[in-house]
PDB file of N, CA, C and O in Angstrom:
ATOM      1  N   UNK A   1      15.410  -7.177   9.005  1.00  0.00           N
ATOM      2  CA  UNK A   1      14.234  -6.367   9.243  1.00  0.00           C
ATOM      3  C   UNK A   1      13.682  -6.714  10.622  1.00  0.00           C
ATOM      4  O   UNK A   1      13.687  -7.873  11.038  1.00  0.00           O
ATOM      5  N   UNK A   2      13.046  -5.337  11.556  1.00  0.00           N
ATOM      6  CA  UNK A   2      12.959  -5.751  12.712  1.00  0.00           C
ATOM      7  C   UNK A   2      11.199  -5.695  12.540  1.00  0.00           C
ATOM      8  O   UNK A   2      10.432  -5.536  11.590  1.00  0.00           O
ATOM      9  N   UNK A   3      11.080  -5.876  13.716  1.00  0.00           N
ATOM     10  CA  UNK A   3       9.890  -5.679  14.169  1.00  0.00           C
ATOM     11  C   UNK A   3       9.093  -4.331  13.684  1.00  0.00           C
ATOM     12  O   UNK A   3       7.932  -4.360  13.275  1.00  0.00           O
ATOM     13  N   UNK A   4       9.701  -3.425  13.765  1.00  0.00           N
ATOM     14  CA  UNK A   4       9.669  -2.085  13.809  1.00  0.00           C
ATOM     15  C   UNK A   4       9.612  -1.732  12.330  1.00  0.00           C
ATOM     16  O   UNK A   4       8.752  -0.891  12.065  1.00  0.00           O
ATOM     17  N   UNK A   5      10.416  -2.235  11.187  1.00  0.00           N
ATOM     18  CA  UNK A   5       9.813  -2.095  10.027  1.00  0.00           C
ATOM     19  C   UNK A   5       9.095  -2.654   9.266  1.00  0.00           C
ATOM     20  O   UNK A   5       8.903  -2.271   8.112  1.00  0.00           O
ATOM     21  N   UNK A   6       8.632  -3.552   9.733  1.00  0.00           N
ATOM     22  CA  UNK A   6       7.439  -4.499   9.748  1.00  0.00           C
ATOM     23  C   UNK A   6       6.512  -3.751   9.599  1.00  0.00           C
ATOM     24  O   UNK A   6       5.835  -3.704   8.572  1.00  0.00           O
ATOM     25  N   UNK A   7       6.278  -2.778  11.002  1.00  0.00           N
ATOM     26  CA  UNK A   7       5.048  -1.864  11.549  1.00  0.00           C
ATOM     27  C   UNK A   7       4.869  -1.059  10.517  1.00  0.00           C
ATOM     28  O   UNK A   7       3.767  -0.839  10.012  1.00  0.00           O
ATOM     29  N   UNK A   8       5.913  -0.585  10.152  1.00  0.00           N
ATOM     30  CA  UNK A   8       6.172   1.046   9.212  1.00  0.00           C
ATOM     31  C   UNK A   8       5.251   0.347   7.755  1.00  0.00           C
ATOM     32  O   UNK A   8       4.308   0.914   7.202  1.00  0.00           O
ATOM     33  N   UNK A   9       5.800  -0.925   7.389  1.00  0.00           N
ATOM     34  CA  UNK A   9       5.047  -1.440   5.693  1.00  0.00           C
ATOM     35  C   UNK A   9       3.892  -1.749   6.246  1.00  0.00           C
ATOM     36  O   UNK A   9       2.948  -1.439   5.519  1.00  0.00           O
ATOM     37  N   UNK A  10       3.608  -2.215   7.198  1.00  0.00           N
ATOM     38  CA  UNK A  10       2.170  -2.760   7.565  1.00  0.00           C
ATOM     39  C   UNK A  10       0.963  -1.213   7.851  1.00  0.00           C
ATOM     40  O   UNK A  10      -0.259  -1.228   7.703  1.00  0.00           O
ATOM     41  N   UNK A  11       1.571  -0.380   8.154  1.00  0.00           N
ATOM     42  CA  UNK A  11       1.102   0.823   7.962  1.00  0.00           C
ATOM     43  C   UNK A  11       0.327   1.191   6.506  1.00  0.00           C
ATOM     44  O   UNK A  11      -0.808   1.592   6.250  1.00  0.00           O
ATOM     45  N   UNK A  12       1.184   0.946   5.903  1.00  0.00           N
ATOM     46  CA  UNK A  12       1.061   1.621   4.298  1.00  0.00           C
ATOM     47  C   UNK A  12       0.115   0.531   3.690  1.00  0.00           C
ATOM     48  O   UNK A  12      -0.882   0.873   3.054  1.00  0.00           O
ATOM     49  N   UNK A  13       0.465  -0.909   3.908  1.00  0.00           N
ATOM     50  CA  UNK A  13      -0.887  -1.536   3.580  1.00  0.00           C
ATOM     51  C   UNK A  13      -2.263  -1.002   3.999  1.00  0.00           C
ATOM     52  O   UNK A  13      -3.242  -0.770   3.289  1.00  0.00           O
ATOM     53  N   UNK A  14      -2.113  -0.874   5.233  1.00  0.00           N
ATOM     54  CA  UNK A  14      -3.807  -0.605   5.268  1.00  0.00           C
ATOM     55  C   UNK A  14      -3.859   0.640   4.931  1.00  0.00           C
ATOM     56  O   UNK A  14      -4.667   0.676   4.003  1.00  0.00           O
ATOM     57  N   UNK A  15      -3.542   1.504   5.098  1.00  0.00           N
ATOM     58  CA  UNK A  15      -3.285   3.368   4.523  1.00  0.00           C
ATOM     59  C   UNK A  15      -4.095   2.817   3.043  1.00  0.00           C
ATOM     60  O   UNK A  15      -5.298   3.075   2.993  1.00  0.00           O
ATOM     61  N   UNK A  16      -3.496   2.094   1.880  1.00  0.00           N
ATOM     62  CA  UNK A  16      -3.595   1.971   0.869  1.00  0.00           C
ATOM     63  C   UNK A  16      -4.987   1.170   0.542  1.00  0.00           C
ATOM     64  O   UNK A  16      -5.724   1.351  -0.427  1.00  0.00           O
ATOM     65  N   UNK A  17      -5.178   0.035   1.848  1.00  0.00           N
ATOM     66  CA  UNK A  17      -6.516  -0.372   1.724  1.00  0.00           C
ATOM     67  C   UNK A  17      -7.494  -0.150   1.539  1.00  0.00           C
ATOM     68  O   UNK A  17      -8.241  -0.703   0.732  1.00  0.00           O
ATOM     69  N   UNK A  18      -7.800   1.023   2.501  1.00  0.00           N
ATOM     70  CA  UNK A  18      -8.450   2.138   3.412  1.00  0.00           C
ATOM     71  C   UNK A  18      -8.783   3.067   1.585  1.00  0.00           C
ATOM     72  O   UNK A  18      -9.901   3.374   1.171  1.00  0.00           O
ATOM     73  N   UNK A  19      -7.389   3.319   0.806  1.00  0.00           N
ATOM     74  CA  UNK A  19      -7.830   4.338   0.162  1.00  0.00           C
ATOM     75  C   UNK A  19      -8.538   3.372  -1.826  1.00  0.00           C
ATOM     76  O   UNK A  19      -9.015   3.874  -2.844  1.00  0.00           O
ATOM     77  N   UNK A  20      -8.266   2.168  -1.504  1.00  0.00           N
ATOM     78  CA  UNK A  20      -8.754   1.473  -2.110  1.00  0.00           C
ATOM     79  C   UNK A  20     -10.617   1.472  -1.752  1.00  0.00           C
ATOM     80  O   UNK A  20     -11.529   1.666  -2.555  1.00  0.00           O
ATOM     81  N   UNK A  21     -10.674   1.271  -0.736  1.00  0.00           N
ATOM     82  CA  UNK A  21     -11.822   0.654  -0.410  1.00  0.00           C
ATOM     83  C   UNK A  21     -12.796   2.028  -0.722  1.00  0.00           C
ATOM     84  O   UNK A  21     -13.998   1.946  -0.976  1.00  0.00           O
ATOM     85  N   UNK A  22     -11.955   3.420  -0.643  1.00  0.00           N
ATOM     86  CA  UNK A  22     -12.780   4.621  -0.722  1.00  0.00           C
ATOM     87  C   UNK A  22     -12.652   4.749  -2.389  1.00  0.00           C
ATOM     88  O   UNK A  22     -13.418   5.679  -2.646  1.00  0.00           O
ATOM     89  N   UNK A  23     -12.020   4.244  -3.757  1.00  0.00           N
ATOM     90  CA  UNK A  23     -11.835   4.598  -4.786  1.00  0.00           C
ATOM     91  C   UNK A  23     -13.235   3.527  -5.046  1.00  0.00           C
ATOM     92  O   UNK A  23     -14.079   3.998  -5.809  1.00  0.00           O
ATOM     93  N   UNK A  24     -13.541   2.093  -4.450  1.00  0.00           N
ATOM     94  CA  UNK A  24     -14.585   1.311  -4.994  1.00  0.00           C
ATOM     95  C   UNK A  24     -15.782   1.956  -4.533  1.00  0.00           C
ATOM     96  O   UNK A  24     -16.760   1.238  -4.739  1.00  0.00           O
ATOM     97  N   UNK A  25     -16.156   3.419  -3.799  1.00  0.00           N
ATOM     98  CA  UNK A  25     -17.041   3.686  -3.642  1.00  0.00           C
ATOM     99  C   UNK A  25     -17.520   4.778  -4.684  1.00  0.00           C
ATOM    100  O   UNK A  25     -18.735   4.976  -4.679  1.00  0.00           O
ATOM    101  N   UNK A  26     -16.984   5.305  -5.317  1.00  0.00           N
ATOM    102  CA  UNK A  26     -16.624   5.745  -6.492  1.00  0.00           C
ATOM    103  C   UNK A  26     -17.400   5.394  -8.166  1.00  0.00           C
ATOM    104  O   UNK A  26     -16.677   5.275  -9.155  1.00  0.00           O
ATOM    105  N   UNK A  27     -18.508   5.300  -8.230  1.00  0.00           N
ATOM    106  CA  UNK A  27     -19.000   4.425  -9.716  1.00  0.00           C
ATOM    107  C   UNK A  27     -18.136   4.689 -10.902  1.00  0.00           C
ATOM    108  O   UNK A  27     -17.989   3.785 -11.724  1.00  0.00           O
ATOM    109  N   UNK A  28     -17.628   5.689 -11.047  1.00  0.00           N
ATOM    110  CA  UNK A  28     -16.600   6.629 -12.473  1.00  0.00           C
ATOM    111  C   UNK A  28     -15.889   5.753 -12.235  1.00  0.00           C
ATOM    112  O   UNK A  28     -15.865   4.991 -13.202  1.00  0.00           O
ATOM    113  N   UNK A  29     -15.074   5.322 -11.198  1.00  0.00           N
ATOM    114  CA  UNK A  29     -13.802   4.230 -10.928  1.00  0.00           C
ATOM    115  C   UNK A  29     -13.569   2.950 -11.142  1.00  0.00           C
ATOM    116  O   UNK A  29     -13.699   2.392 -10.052  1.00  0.00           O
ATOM    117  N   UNK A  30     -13.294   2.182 -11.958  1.00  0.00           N
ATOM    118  CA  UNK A  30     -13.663   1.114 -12.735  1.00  0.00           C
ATOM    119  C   UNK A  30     -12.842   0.185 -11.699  1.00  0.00           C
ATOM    120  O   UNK A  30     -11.957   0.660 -10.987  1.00  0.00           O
ATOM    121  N   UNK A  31     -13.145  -0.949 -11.678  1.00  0.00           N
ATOM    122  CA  UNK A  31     -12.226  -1.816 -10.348  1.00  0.00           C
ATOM    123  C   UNK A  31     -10.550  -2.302 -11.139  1.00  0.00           C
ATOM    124  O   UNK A  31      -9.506  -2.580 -10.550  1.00  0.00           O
ATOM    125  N   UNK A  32     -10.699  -2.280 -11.965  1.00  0.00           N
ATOM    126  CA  UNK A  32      -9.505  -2.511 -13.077  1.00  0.00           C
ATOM    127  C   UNK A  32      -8.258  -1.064 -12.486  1.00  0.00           C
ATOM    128  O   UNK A  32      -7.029  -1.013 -12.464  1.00  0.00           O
ATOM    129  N   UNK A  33      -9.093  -0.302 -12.177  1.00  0.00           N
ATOM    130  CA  UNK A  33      -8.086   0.824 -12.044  1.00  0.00           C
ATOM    131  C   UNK A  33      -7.559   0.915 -10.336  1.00  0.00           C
ATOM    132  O   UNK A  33      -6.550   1.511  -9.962  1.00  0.00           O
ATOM    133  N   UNK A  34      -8.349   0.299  -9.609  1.00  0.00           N
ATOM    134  CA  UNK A  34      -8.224   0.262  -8.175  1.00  0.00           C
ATOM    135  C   UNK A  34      -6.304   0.224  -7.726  1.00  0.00           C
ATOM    136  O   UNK A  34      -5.532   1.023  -7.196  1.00  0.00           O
ATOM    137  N   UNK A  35      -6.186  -1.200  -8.309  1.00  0.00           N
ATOM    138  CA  UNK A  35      -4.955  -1.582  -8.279  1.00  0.00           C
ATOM    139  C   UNK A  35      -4.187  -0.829  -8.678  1.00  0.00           C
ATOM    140  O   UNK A  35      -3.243  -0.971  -7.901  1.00  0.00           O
ATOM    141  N   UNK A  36      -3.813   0.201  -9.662  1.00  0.00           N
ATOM    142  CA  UNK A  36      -3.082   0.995  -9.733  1.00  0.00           C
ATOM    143  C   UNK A  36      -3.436   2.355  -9.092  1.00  0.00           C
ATOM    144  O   UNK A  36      -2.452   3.091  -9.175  1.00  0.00           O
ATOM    145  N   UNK A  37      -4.121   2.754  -8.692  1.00  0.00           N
ATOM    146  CA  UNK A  37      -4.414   3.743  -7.757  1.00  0.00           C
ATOM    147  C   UNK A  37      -3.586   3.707  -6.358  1.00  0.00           C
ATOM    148  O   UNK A  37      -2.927   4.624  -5.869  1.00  0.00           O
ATOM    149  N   UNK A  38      -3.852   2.079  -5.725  1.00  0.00           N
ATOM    150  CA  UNK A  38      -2.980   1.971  -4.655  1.00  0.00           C
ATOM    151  C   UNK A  38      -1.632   1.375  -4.626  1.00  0.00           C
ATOM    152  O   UNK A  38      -0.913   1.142  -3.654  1.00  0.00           O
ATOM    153  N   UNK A  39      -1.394   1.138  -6.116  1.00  0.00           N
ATOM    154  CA  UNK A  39       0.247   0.873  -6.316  1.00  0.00           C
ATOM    155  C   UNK A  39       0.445   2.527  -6.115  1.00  0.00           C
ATOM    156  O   UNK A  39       1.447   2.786  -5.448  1.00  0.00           O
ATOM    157  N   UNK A  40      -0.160   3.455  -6.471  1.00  0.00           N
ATOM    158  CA  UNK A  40       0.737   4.913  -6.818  1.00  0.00           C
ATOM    159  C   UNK A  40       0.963   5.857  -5.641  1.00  0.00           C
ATOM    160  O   UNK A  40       1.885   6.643  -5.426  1.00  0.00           O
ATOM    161  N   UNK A  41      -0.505   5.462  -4.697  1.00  0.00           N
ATOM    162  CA  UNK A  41      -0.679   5.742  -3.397  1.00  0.00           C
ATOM    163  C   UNK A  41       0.362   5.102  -2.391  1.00  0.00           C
ATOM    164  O   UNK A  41       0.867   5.756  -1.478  1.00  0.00           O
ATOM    165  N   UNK A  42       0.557   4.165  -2.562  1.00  0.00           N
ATOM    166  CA  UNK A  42       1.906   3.067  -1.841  1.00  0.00           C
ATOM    167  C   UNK A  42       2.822   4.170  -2.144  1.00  0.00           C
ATOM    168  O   UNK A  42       3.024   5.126  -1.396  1.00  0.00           O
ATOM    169  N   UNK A  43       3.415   3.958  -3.399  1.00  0.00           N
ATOM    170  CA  UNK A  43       4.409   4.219  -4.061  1.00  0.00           C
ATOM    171  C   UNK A  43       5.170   6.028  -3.271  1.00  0.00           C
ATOM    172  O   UNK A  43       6.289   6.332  -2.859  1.00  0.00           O
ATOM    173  N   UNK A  44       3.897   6.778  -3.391  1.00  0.00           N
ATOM    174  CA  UNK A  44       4.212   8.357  -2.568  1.00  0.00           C
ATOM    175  C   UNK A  44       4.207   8.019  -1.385  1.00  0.00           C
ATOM    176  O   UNK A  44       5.218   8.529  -0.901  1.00  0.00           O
ATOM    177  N   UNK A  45       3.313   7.085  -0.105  1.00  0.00           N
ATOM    178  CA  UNK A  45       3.442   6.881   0.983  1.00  0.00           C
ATOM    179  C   UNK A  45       5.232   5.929   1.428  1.00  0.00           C
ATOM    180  O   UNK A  45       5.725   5.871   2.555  1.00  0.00           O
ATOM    181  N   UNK A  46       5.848   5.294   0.083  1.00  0.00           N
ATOM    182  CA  UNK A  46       7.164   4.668   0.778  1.00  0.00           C
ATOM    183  C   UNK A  46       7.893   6.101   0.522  1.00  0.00           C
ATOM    184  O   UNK A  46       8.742   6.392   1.364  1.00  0.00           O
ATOM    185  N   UNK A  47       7.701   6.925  -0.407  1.00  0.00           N
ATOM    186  CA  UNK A  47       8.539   8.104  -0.222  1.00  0.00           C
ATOM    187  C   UNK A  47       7.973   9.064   1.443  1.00  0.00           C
ATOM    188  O   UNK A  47       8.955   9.424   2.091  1.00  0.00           O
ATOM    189  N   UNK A  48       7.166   9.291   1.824  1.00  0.00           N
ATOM    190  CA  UNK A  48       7.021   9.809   2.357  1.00  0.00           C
ATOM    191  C   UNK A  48       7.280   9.128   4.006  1.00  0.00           C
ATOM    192  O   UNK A  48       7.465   9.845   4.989  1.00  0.00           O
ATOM    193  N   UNK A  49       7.261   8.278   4.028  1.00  0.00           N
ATOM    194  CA  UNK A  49       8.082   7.092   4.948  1.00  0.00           C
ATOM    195  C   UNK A  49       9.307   7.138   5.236  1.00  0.00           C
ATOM    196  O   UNK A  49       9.718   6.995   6.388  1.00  0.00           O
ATOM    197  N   UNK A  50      10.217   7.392   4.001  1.00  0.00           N
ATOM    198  CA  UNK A  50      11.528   7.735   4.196  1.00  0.00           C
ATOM    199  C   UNK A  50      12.129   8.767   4.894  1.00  0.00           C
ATOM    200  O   UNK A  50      13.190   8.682   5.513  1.00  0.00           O
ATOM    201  N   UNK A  51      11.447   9.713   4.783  1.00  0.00           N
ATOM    202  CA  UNK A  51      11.431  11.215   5.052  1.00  0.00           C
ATOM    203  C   UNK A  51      10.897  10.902   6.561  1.00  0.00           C
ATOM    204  O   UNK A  51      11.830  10.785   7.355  1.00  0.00           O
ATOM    205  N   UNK A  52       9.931  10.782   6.986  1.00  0.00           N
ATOM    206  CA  UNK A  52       9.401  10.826   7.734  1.00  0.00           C
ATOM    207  C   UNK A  52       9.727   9.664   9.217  1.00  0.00           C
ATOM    208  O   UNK A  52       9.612  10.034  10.385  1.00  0.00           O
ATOM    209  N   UNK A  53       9.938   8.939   8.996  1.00  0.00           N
ATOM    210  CA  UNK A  53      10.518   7.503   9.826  1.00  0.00           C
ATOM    211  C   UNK A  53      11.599   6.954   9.840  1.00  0.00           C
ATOM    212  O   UNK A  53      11.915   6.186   8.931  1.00  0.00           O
ATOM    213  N   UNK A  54      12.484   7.245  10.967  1.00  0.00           N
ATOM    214  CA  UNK A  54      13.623   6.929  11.044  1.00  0.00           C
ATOM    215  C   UNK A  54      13.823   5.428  10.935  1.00  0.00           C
ATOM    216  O   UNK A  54      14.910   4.944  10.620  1.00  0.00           O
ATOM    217  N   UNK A  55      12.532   4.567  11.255  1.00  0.00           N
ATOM    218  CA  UNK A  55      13.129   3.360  11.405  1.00  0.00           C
ATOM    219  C   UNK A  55      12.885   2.445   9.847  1.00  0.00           C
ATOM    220  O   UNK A  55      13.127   1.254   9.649  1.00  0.00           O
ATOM    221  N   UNK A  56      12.359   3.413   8.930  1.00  0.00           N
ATOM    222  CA  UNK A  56      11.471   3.063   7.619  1.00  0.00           C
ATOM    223  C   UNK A  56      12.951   1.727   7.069  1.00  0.00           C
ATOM    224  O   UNK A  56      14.100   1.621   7.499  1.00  0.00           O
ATOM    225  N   UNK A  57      12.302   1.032   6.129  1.00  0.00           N
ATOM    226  CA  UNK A  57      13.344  -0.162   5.612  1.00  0.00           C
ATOM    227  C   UNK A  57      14.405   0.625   4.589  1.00  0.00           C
ATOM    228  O   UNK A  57      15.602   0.594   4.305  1.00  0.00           O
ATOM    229  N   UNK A  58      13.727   1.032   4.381  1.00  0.00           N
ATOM    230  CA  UNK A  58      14.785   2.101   2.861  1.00  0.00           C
ATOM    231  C   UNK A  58      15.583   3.526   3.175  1.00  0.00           C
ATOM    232  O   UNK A  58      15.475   4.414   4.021  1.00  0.00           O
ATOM    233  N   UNK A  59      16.180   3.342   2.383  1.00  0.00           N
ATOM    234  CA  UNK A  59      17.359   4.609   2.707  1.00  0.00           C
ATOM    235  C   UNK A  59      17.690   5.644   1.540  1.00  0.00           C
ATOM    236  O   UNK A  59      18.404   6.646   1.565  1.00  0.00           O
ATOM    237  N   UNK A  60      16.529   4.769  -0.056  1.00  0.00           N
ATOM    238  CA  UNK A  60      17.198   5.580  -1.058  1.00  0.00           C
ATOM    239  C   UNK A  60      15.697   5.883  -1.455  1.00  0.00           C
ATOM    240  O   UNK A  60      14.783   5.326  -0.847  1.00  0.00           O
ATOM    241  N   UNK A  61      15.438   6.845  -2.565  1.00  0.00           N
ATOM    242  CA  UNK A  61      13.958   6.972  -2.960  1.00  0.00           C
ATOM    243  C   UNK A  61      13.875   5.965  -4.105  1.00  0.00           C
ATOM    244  O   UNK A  61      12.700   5.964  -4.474  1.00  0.00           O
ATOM    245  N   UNK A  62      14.463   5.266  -4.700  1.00  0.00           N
ATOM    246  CA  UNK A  62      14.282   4.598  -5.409  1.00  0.00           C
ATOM    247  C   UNK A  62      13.457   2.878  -4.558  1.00  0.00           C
ATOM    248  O   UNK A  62      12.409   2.350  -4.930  1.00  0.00           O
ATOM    249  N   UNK A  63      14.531   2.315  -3.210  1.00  0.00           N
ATOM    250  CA  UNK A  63      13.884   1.660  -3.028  1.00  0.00           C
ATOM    251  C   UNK A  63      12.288   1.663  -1.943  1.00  0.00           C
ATOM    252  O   UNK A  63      11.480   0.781  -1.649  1.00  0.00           O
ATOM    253  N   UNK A  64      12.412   3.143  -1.602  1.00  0.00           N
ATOM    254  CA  UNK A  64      11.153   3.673  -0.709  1.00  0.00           C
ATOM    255  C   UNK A  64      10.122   3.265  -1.612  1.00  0.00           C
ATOM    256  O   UNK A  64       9.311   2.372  -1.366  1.00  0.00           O
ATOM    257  N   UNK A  65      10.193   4.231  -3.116  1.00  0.00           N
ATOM    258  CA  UNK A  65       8.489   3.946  -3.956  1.00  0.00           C
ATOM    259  C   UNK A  65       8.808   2.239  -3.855  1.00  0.00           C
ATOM    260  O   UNK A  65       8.153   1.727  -2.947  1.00  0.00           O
ATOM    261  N   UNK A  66       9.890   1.040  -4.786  1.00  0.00           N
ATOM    262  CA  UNK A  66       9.046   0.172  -4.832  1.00  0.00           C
ATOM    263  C   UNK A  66       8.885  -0.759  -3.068  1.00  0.00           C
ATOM    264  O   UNK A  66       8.333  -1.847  -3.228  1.00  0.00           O
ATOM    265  N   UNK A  67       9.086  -0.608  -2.279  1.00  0.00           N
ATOM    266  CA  UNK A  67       8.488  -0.896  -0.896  1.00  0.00           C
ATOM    267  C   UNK A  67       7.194  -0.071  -0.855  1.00  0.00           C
ATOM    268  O   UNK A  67       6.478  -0.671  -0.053  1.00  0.00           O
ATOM    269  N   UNK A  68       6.731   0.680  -1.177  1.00  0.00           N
ATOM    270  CA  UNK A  68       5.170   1.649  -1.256  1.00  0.00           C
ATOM    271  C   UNK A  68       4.466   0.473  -1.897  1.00  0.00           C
ATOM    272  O   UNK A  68       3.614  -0.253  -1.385  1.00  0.00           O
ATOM    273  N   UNK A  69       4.943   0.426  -3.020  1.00  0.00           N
ATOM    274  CA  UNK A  69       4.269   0.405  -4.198  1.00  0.00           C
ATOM    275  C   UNK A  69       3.658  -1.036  -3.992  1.00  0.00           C
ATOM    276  O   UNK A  69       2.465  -1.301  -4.134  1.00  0.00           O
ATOM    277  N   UNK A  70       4.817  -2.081  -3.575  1.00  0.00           N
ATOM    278  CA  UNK A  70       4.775  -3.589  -3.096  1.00  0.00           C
ATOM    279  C   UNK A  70       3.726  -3.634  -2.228  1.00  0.00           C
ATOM    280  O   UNK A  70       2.806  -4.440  -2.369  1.00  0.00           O
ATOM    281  N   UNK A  71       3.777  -2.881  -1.391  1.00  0.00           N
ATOM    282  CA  UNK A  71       2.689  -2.827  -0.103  1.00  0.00           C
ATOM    283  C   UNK A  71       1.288  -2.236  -0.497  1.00  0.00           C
ATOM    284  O   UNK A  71       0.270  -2.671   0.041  1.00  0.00           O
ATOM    285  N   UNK A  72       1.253  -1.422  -1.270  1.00  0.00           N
ATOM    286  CA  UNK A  72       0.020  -1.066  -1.977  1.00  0.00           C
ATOM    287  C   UNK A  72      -0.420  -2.002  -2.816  1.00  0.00           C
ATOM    288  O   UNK A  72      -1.648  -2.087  -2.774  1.00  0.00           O
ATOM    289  N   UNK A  73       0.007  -2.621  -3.443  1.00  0.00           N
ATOM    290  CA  UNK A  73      -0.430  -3.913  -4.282  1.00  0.00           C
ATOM    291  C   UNK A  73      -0.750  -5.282  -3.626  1.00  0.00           C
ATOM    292  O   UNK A  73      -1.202  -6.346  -4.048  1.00  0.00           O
ATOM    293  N   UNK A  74      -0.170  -4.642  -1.949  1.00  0.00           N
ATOM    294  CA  UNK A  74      -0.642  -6.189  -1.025  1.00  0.00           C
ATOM    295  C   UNK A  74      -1.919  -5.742  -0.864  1.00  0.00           C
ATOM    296  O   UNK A  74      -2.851  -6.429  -1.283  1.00  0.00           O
ATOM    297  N   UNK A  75      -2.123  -4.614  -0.278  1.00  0.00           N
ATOM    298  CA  UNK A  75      -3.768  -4.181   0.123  1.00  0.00           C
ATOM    299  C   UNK A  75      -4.738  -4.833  -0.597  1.00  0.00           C
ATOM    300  O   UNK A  75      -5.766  -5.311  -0.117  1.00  0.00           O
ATOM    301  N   UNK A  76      -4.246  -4.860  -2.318  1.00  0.00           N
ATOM    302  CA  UNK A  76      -5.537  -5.315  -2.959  1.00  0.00           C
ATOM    303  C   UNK A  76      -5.037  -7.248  -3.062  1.00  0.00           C
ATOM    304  O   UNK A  76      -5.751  -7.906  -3.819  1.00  0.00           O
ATOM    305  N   UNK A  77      -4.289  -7.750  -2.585  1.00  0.00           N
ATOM    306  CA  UNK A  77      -3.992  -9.222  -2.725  1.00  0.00           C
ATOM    307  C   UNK A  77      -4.756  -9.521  -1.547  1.00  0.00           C
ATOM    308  O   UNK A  77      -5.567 -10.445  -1.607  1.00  0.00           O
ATOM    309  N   UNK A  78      -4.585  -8.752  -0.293  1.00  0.00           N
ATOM    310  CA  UNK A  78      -5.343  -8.610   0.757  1.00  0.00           C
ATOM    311  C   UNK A  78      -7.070  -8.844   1.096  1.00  0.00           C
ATOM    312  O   UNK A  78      -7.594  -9.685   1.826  1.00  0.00           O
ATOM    313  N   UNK A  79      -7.609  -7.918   0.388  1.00  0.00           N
ATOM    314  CA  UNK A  79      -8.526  -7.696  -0.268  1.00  0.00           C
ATOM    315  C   UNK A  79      -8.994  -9.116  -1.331  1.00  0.00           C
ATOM    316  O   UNK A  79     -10.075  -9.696  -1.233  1.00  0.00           O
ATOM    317  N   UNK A  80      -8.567  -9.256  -1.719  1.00  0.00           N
ATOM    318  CA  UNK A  80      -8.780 -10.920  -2.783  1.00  0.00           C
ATOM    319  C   UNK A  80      -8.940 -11.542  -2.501  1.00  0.00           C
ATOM    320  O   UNK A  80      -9.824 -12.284  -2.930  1.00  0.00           O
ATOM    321  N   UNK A  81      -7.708 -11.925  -0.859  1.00  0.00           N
ATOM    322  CA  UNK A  81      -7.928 -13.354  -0.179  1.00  0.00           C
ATOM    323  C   UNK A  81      -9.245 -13.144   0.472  1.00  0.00           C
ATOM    324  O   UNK A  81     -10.031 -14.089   0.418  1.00  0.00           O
ATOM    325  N   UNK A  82      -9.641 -11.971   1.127  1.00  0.00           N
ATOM    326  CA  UNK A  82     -10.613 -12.243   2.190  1.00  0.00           C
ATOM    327  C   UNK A  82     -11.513 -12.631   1.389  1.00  0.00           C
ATOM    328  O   UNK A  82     -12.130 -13.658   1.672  1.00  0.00           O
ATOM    329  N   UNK A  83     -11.838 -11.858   0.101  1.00  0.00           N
ATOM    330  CA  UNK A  83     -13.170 -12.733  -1.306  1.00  0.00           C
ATOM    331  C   UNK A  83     -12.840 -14.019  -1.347  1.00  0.00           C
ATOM    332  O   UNK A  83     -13.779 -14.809  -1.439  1.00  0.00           O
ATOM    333  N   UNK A  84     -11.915 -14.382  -1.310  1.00  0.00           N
ATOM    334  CA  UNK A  84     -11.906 -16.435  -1.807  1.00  0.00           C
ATOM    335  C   UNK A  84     -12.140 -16.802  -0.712  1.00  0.00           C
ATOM    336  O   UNK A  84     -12.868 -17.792  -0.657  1.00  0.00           O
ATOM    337  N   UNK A  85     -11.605 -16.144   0.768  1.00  0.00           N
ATOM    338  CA  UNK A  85     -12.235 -17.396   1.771  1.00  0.00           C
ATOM    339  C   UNK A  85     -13.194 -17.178   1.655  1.00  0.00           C
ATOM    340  O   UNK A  85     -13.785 -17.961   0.911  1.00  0.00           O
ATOM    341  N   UNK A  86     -13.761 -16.404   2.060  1.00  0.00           N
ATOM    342  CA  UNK A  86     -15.599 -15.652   2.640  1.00  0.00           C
ATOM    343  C   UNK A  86     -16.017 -16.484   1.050  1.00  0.00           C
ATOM    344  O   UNK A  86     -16.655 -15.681   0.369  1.00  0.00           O
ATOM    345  N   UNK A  87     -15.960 -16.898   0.824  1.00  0.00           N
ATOM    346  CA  UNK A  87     -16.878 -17.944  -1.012  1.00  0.00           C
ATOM    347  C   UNK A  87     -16.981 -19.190   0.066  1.00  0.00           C
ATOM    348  O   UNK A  87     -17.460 -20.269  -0.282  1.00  0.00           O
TER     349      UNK A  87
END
């Protein structure tokens, strides 16, 4: 993995952050559900990565969603760490 698909997953993390951080603004949206919101959001953004980016890590749609999906689930691990340091 180069540099370059580094960029492409590091993309989709914050993409997914970004759409995390807009689902906790949300009161109906329970924080329990956050995390799967941006696993599913990942998950269509590694498909749409594939398609879209020649230099993307994946080549099949099977491993595009779980590279989405992985990276959408970092957003909110992401998200966690900055709560335990900032304590």
């Amino acid at each position: 993995m180069d540099i370059m698909q580094i960029g492409t997953v590091l993309a989709i993390v914050i993409i997914c952050y970004l759409i995390g951080l807009g689902a906790k603004l949300y009161p109906k949206i329970k924080d329990e559900a956050i995390p799967v919101i941006v696993g599913v959001a990942g998950g269509v953004l590694g498909v749409a990565g594939m398609y879209l980016m020649p230099e993307f890590p994946a080549k099949d749609i099977l491993n595009a969603i779980a590279i989405g999906i992985v990276s959408g689930l970092a957003s909110t691990g992401a998200n966690q760490a900055y709560k335990q340091i900032k304590k």
